[in-house]
C-alpha positions as CSV (number, residue, x, y, z in Angstrom):
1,X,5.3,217.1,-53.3
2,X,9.1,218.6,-52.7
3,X,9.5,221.9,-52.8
4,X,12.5,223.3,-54.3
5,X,15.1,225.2,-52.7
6,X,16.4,228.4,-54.1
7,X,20.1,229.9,-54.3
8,X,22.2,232.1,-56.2
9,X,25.9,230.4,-56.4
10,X,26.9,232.4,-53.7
11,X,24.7,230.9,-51.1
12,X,26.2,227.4,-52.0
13,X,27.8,225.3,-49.2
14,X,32.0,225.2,-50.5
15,X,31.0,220.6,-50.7
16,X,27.7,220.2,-52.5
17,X,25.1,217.2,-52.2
18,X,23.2,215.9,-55.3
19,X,19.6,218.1,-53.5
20,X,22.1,221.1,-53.9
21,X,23.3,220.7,-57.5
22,X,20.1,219.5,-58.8
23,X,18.3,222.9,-57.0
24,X,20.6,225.2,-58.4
25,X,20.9,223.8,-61.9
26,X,17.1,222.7,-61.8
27,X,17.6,219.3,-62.7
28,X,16.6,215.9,-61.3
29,X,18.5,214.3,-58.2
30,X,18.2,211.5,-60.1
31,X,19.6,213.5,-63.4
32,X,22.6,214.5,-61.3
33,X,23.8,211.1,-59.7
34,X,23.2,209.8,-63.5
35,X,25.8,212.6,-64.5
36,X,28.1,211.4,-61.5
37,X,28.1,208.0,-63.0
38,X,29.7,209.1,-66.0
39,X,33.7,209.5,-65.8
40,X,34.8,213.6,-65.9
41,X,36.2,213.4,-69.2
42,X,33.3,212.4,-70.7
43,X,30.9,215.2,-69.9
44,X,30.2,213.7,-65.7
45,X,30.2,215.8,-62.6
46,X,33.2,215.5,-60.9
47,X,32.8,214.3,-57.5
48,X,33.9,211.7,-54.7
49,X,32.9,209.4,-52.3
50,X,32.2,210.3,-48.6
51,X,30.3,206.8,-47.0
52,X,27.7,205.9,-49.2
53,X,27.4,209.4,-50.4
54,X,28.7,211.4,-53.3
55,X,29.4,215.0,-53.1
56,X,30.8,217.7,-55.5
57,X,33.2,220.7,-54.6
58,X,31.2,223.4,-55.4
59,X,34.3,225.1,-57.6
60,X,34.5,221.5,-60.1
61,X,31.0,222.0,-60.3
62,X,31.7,225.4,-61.5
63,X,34.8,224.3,-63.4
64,X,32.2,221.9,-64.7
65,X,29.2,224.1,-65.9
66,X,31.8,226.9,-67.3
67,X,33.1,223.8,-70.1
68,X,30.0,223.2,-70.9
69,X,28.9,227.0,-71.7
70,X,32.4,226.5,-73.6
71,X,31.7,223.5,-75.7
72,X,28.4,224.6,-76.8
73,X,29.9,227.6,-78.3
């Protein structure tokens, strides 16, 4: 059994793994590399490609959550 890591948005590393997004935002890892699959302009977390790995700038994933307060409004 994983245990889940807490934060507040401050605490957040400045380049942000999938573990680190789905902690804070209390999803699935395997919820947030399904919303990195999708393109940004349809609703996806923006990120890119370091290796094999994906990773997020933690200000687009702010960017990110902020449009989605917006478009729910």
């Amino acid at each position: 059994m994983s245990k889940r890591r807490v934060f507040t948005w401050d605490q957040l590393p400045e380049i942000l793994t999938a573990q680190d997004i789905a902690d804070i935002m209390v999803l699935s890892r395997k919820r947030v590399y399904e919303l990195m699959q999708i393109h940004p302009d349809h609703g996806g977390i923006p990120n890119f490609i370091v290796g094999a790995s994906r990773r997020v700038d933690k200000s687009d994933l702010l960017q990110w959550k902020d449009g989605l307060k917006e478009a729910s409004r």
